[in-house]
C-alpha positions in Angstrom: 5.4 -7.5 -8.0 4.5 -9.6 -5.0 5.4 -10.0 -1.7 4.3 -11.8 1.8 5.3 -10.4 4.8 3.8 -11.5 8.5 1.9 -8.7 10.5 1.0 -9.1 14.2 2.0 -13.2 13.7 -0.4 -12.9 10.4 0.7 -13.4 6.7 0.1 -10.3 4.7 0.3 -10.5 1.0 0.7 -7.4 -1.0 0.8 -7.0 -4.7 1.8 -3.8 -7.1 0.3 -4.1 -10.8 -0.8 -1.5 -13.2 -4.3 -2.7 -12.3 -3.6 -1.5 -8.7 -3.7 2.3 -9.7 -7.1 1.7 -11.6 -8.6 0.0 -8.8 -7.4 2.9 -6.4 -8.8 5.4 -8.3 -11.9 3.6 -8.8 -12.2 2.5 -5.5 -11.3 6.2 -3.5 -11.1 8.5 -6.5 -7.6 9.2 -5.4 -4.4 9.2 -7.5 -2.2 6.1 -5.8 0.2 7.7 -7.4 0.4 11.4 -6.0 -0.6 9.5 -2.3 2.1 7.0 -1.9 4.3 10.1 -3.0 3.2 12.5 -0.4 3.1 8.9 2.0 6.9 8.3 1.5 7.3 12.1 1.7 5.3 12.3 5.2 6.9 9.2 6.9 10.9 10.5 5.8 10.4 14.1 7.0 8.1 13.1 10.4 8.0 9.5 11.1 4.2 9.8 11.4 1.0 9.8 9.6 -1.5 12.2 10.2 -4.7 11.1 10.4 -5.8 12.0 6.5 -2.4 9.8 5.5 -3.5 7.3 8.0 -6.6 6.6 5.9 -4.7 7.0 3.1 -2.3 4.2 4.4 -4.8 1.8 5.2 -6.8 2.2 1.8 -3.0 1.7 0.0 -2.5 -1.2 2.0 -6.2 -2.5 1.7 -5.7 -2.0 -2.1 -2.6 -4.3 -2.5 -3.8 -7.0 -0.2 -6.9 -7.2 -2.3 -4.7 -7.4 -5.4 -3.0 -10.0 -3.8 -5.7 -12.2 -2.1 -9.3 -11.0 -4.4 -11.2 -13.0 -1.5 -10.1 -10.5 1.1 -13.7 -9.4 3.3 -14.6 -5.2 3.4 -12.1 -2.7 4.4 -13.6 -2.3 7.7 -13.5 -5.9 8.4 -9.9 -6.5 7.1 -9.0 -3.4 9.2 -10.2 -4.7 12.4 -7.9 -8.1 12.2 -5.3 -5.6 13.3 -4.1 -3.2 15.8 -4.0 0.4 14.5 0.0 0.5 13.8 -0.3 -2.2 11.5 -0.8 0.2 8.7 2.8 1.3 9.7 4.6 -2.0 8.9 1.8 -2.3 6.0 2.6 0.5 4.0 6.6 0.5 4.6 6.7 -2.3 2.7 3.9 -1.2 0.0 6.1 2.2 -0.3 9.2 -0.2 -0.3 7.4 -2.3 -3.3 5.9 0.5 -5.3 9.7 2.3 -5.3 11.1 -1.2 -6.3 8.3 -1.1 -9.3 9.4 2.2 -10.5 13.0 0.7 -10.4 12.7 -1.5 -12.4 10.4 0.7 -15.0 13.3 3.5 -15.3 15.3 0.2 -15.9 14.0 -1.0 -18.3 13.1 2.6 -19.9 17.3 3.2 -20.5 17.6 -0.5 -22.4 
């Protein structure tokens, strides 16, 4: 799943693939999984991301527009083409993707 959404008068493209939880885990040695679950969890219940899920946010977000545009600079260097509350809009709509994914999974799981 795809999706292009405009940041801070920039395009963003994001993408969700199977590939994306490899290249997390290779990438950060984190489960994208269990993250975007306690990401969703943490933004619901407090509106906020401490700074852990902040880094956690951008490197969910960094992840999905490198899936989406491979030519994409460094994280640090992507990062700094924003203000700090970008990751905010960035990973509402990764969350909003990744639930769409799993949607569509249990969908197609009861056919």
């Amino acid at each position: 799943m795809e999706k292009v959404f405009e940041v801070e008068q920039k395009k963003v493209g994001v993408k969700c693939s199977a590939g994306t939880v490899r290249t997390y885990r290779n990438l950060y040695g984190r489960d994208l999984i269990t993250d975007m679950a306690a990401l969703e969890k943490e933004l619901v219940e407090t509106k906020v991301l401490t700074a852990p899920s902040e880094e956690i946010a951008e490197n969910v977000s960094y992840v999905m527009a490198k899936e989406y545009d491979s030519s994409l600079p460094a994280i640090d260097e992507w990062l700094s083409g924003f203000s700090p509350y970008f990751v905010y809009t960035v990973v509402a709509q990764c969350i909003y993707m990744w639930r769409e994914n799993l949607r569509s999974i249990n969908s197609s799981k009861k056919n």
